[in-house]
LUMLUMGU-40750 format. One record per residue: x, y, z of N, C-alpha, C in turn; residue number from 1. Coordinates in steps of 0.1 Angstrom, whole numbers. Layout:
% residues N
<rose><n_east>X</n_east><n_north>Y</n_north><n_up>Z</n_up><ca_east>X</ca_east><ca_north>Y</ca_north><ca_up>Z</ca_up><c_east>X</c_east><c_north>Y</c_north><c_up>Z</c_up><num>NUM</num></rose>
...
This chain:
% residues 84
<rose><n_east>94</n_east><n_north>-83</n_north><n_up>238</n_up><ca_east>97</ca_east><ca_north>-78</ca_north><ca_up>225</ca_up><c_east>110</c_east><c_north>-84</c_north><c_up>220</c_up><num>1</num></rose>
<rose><n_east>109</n_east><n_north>-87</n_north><n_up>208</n_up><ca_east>122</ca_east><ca_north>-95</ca_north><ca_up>202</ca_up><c_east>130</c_east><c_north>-85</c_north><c_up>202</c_up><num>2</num></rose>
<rose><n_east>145</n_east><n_north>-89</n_north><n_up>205</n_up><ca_east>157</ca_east><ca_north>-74</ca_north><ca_up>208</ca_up><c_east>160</c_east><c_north>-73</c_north><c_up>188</c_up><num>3</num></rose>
<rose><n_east>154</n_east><n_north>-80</n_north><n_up>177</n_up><ca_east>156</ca_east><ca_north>-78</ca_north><ca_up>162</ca_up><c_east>146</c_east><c_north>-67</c_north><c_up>162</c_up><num>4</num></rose>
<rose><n_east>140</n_east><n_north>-65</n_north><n_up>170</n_up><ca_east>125</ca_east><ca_north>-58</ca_north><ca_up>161</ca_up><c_east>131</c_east><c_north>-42</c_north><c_up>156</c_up><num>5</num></rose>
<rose><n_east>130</n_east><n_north>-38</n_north><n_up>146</n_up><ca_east>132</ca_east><ca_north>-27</ca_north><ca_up>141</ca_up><c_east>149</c_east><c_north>-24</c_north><c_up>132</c_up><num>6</num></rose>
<rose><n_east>154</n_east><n_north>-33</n_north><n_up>136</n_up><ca_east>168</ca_east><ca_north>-39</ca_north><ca_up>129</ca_up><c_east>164</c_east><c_north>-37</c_north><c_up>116</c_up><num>7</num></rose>
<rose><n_east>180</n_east><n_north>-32</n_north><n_up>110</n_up><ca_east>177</ca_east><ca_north>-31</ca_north><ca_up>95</ca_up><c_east>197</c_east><c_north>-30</c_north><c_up>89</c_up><num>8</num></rose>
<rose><n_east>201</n_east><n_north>-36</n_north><n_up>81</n_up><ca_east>211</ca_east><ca_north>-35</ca_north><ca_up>77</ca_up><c_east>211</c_east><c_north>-28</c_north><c_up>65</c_up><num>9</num></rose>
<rose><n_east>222</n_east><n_north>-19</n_north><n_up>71</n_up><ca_east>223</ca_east><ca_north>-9</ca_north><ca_up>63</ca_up><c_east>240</c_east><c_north>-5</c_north><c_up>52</c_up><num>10</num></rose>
<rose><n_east>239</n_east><n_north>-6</n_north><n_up>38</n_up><ca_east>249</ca_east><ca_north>-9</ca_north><ca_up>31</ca_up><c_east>252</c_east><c_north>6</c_north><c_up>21</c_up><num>11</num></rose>
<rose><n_east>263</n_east><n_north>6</n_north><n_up>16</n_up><ca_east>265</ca_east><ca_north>18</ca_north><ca_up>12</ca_up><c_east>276</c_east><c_north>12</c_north><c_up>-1</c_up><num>12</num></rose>
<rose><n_east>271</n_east><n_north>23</n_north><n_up>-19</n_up><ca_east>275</ca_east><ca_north>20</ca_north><ca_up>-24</ca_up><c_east>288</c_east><c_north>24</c_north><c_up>-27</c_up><num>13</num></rose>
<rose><n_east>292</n_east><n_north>23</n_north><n_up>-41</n_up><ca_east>311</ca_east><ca_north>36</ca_north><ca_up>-42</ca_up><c_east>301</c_east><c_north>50</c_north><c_up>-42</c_up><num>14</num></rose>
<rose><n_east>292</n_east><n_north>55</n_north><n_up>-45</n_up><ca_east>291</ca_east><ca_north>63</ca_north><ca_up>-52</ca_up><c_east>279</c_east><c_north>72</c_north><c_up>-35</c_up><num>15</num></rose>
<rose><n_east>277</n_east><n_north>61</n_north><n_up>-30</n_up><ca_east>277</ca_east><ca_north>70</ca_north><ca_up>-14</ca_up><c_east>264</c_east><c_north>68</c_north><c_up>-13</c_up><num>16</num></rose>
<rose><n_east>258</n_east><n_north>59</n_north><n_up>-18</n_up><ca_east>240</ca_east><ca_north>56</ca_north><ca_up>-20</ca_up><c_east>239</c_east><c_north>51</c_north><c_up>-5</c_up><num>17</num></rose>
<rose><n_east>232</n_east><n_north>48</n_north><n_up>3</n_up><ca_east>224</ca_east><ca_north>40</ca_north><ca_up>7</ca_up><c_east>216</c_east><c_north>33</c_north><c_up>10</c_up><num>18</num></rose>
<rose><n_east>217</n_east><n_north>17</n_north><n_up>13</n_up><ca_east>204</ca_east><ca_north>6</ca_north><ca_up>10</ca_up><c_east>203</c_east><c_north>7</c_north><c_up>24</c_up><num>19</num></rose>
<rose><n_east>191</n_east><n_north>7</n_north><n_up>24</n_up><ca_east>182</ca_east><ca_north>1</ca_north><ca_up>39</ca_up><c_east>178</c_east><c_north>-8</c_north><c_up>37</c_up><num>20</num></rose>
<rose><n_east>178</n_east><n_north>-20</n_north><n_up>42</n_up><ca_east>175</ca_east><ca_north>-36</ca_north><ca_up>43</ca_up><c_east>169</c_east><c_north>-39</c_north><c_up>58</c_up><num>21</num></rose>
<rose><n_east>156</n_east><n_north>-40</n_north><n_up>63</n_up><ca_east>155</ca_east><ca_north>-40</ca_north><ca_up>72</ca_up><c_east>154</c_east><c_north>-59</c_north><c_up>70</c_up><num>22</num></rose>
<rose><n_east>153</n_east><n_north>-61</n_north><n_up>87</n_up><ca_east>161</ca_east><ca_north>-78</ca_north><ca_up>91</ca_up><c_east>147</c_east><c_north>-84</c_north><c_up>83</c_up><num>23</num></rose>
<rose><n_east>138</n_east><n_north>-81</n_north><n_up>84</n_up><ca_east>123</ca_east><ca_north>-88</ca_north><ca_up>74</ca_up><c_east>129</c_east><c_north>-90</c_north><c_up>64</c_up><num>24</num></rose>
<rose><n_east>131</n_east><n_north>-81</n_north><n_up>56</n_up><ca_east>137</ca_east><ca_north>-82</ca_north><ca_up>40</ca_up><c_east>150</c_east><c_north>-92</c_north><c_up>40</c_up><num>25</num></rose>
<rose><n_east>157</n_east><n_north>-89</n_north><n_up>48</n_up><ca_east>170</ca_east><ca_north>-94</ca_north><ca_up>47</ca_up><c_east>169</c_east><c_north>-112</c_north><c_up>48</c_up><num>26</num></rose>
<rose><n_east>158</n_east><n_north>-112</n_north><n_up>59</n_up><ca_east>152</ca_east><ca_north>-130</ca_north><ca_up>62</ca_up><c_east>145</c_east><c_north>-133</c_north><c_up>49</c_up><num>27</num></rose>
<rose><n_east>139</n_east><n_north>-127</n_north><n_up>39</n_up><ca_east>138</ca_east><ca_north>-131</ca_north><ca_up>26</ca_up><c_east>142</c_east><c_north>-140</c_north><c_up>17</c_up><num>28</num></rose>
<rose><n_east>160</n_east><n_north>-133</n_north><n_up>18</n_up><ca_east>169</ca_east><ca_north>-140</ca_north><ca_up>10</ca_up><c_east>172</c_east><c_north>-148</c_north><c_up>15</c_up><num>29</num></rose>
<rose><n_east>173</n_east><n_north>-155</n_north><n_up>25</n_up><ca_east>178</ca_east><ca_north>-165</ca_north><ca_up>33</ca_up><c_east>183</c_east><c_north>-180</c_north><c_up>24</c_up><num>30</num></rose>
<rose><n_east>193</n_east><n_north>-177</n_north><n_up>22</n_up><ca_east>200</ca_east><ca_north>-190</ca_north><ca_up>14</ca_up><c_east>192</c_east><c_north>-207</c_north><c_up>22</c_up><num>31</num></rose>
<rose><n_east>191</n_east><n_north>-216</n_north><n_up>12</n_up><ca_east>187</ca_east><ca_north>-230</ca_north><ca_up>18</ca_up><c_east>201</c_east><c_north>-234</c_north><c_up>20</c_up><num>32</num></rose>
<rose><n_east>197</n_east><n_north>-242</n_north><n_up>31</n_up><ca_east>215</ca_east><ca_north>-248</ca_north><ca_up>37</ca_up><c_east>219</c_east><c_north>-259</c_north><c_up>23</c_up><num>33</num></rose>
<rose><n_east>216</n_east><n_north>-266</n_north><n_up>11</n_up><ca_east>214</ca_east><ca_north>-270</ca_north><ca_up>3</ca_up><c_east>224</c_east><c_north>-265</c_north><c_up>-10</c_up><num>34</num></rose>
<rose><n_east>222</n_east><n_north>-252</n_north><n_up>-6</n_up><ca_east>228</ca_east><ca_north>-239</ca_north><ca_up>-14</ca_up><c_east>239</c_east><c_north>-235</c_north><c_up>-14</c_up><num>35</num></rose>
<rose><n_east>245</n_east><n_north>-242</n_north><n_up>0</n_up><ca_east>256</ca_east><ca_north>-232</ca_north><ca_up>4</ca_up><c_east>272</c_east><c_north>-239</c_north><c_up>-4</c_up><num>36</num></rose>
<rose><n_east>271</n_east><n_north>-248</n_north><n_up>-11</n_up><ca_east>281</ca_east><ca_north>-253</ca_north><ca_up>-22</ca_up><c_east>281</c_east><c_north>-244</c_north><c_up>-30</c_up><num>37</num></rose>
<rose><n_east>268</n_east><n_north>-240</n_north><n_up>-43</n_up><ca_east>271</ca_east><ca_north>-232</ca_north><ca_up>-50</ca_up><c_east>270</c_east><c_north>-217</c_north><c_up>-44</c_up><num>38</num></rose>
<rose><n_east>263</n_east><n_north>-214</n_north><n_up>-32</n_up><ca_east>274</ca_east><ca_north>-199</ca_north><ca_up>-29</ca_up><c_east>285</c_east><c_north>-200</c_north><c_up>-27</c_up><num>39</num></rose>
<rose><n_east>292</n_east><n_north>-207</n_north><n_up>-24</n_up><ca_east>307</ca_east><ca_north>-206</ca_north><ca_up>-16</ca_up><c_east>318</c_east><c_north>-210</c_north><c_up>-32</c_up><num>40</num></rose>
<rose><n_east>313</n_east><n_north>-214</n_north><n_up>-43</n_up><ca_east>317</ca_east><ca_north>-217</ca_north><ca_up>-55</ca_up><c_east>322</c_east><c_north>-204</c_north><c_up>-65</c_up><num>41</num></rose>
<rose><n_east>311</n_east><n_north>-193</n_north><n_up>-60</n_up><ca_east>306</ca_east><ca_north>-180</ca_north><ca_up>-66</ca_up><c_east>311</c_east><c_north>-167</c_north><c_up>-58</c_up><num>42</num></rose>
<rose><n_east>316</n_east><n_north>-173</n_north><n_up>-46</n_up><ca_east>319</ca_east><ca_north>-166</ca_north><ca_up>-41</ca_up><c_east>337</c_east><c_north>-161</c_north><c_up>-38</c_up><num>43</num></rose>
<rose><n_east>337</n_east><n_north>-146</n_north><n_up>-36</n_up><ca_east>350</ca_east><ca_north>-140</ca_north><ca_up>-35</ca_up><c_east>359</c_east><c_north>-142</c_north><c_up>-21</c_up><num>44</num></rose>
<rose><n_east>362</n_east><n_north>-153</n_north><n_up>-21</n_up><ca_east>363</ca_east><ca_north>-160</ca_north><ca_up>-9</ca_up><c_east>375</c_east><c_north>-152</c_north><c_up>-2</c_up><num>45</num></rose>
<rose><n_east>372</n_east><n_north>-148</n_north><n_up>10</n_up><ca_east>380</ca_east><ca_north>-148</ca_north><ca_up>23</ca_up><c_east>369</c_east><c_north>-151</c_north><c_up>36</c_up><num>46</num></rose>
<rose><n_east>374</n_east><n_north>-147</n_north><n_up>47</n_up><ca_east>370</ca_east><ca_north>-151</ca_north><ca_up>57</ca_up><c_east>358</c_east><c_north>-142</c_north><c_up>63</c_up><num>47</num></rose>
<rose><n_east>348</n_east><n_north>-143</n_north><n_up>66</n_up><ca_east>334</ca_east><ca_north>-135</ca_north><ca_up>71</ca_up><c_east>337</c_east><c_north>-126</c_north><c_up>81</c_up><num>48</num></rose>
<rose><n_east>336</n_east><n_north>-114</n_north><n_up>74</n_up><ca_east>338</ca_east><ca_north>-97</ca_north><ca_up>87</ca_up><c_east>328</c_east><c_north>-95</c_north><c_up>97</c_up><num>49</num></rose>
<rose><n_east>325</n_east><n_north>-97</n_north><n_up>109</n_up><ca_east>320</ca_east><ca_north>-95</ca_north><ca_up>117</ca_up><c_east>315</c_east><c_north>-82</c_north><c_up>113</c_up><num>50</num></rose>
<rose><n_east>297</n_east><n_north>-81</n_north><n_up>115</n_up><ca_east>290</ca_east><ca_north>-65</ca_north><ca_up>115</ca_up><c_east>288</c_east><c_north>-65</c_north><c_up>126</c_up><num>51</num></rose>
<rose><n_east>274</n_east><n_north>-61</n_north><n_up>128</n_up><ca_east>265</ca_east><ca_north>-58</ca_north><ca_up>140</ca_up><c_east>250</c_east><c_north>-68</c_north><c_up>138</c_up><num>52</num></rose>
<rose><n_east>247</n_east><n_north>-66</n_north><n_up>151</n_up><ca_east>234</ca_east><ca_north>-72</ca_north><ca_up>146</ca_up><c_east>234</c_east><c_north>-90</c_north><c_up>144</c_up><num>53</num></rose>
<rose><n_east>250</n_east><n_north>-98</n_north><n_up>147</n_up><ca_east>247</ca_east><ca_north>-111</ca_north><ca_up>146</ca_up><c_east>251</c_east><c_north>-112</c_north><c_up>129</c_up><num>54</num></rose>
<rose><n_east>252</n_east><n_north>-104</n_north><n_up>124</n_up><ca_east>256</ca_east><ca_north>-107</ca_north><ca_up>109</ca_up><c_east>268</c_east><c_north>-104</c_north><c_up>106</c_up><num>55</num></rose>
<rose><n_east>275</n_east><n_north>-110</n_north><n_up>97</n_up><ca_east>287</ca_east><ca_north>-112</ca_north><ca_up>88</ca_up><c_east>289</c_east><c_north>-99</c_north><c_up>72</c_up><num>56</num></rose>
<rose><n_east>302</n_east><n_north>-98</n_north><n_up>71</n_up><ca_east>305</ca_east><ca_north>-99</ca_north><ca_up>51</ca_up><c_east>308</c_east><c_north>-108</c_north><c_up>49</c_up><num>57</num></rose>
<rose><n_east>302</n_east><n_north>-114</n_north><n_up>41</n_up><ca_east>310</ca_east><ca_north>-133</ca_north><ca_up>39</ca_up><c_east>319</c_east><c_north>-129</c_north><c_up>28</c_up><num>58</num></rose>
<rose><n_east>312</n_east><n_north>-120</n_north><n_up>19</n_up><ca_east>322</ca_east><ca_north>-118</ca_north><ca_up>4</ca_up><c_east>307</c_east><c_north>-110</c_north><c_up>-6</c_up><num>59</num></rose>
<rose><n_east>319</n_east><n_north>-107</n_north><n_up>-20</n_up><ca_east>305</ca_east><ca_north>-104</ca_north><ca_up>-28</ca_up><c_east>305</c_east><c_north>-112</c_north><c_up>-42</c_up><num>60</num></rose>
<rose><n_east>291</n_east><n_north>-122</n_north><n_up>-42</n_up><ca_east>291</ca_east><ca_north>-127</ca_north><ca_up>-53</ca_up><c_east>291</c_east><c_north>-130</c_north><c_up>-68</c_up><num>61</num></rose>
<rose><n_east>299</n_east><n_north>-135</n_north><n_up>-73</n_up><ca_east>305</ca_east><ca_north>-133</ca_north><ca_up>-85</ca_up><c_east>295</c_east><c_north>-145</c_north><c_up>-95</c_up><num>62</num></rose>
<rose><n_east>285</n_east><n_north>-142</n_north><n_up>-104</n_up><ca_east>276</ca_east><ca_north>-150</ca_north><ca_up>-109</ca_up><c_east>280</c_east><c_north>-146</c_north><c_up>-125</c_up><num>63</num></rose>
<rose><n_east>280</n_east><n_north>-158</n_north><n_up>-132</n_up><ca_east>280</ca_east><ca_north>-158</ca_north><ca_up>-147</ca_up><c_east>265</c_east><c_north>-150</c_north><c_up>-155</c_up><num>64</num></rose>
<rose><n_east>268</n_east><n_north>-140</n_north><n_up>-163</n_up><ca_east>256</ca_east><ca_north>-136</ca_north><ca_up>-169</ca_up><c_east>248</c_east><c_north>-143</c_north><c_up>-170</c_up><num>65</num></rose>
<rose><n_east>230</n_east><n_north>-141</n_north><n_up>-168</n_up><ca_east>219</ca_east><ca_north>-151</ca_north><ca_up>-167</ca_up><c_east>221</c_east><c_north>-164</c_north><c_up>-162</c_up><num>66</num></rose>
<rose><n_east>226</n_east><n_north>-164</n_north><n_up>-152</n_up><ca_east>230</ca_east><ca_north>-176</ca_north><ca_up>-140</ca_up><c_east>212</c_east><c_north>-175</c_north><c_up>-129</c_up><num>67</num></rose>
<rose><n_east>209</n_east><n_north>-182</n_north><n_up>-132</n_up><ca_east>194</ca_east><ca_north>-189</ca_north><ca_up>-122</ca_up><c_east>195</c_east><c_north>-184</c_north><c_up>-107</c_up><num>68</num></rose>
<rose><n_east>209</n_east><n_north>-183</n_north><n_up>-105</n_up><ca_east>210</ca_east><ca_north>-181</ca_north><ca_up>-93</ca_up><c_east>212</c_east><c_north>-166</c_north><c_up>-91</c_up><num>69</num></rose>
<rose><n_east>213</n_east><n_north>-156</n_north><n_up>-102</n_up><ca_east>212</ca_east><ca_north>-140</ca_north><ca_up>-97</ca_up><c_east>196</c_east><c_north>-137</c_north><c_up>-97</c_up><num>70</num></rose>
<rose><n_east>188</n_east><n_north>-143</n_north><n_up>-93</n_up><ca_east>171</ca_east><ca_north>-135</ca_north><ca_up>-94</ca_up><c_east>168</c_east><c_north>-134</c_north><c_up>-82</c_up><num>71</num></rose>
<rose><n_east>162</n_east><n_north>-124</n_north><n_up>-80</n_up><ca_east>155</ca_east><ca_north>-122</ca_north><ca_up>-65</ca_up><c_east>137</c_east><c_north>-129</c_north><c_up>-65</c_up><num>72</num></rose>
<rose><n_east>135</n_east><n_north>-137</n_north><n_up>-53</n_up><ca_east>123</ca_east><ca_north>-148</ca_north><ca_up>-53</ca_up><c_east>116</c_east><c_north>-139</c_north><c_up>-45</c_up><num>73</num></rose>
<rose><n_east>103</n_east><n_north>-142</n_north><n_up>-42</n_up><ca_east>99</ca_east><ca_north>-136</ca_north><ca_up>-28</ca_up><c_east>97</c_east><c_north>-149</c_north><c_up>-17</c_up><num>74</num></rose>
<rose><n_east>100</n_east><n_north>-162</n_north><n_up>-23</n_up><ca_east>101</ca_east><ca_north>-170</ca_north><ca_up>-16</ca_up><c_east>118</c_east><c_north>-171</c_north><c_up>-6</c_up><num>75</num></rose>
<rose><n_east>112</n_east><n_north>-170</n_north><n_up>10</n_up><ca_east>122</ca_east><ca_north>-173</ca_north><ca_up>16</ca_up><c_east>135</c_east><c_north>-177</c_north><c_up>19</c_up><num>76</num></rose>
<rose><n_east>139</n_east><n_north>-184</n_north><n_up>5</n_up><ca_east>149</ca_east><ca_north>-194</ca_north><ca_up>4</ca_up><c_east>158</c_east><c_north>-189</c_north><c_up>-11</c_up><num>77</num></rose>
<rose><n_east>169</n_east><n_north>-185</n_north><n_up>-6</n_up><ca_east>177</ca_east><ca_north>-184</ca_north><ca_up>-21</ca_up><c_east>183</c_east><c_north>-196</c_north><c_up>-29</c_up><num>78</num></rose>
<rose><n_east>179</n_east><n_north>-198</n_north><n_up>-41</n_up><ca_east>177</ca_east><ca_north>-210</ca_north><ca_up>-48</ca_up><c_east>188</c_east><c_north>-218</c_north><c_up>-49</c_up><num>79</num></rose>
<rose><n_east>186</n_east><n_north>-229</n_north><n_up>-49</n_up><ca_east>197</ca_east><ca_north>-238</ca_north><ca_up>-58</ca_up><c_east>196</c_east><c_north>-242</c_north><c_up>-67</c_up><num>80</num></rose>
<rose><n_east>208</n_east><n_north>-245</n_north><n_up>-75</n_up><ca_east>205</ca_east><ca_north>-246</ca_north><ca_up>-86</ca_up><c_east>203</c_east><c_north>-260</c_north><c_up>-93</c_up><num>81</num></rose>
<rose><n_east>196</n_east><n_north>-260</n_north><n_up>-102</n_up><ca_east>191</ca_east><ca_north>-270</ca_north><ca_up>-110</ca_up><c_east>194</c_east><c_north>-274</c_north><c_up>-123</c_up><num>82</num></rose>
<rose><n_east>206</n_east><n_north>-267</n_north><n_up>-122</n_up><ca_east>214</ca_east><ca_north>-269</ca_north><ca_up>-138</ca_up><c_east>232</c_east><c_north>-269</c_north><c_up>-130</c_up><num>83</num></rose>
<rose><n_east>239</n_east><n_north>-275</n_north><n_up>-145</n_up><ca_east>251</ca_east><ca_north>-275</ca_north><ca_up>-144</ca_up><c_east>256</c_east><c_north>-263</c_north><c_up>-150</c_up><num>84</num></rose>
C-alpha cells in the first residue's frame, strides 16, 4: 500500500475555516515544470517552509485581476501562460 494513501493537506483560513485537500486533489493542480517562471514571477517570494507529508509553503500567489493563470482546470497541470 502506498505510505500517500489517505493523505490530505490540510489548510486553515484568518477566520478559522478549514480546507481539506486530500493528496488526489492536490496532484490535480500540479504546476507543468514549464510554468515554474511565471509562478516564481507571481509569487511572494521567500524560501519554502517545510510541512509534512513531503510538501512545502513556497509562498502565496499574487495574480493580476483576470490573469489566465488564476482558473482552476481539471486537467493535471497548472497552466502556462500564453499571453504577455
Amino acid at each position: 500500500m502506498d505510505g500517500n494513501t489517505g493523505q490530505a493537506l490540510v489548510i486553515v483560513d484568518a477566520d478559522g475555516n478549514y480546507y481539506v485537500l486530500p493528496r488526489e486533489v492536490v496532484q490535480t493542480a500540479k504546476a507543468d515544470p514549464a510554468s515554474r517562471a511565471a509562478i516564481e514571477q507571481h509569487l511572494d517570494g521567500h524560501d519554502p517552509v517545510p510541512l509534512a507529508g513531503g510538501y512545502s509553503f513556497a509562498g502565496v500567489l499574487r495574480l493580476p485581476p483576470g490573469s489566465e493563470l488564476a482558473h482552476y482546470s481539471p486537467e493535471p497541470c497548472w497552466p502556462v501562460a500564453t499571453t504577455g
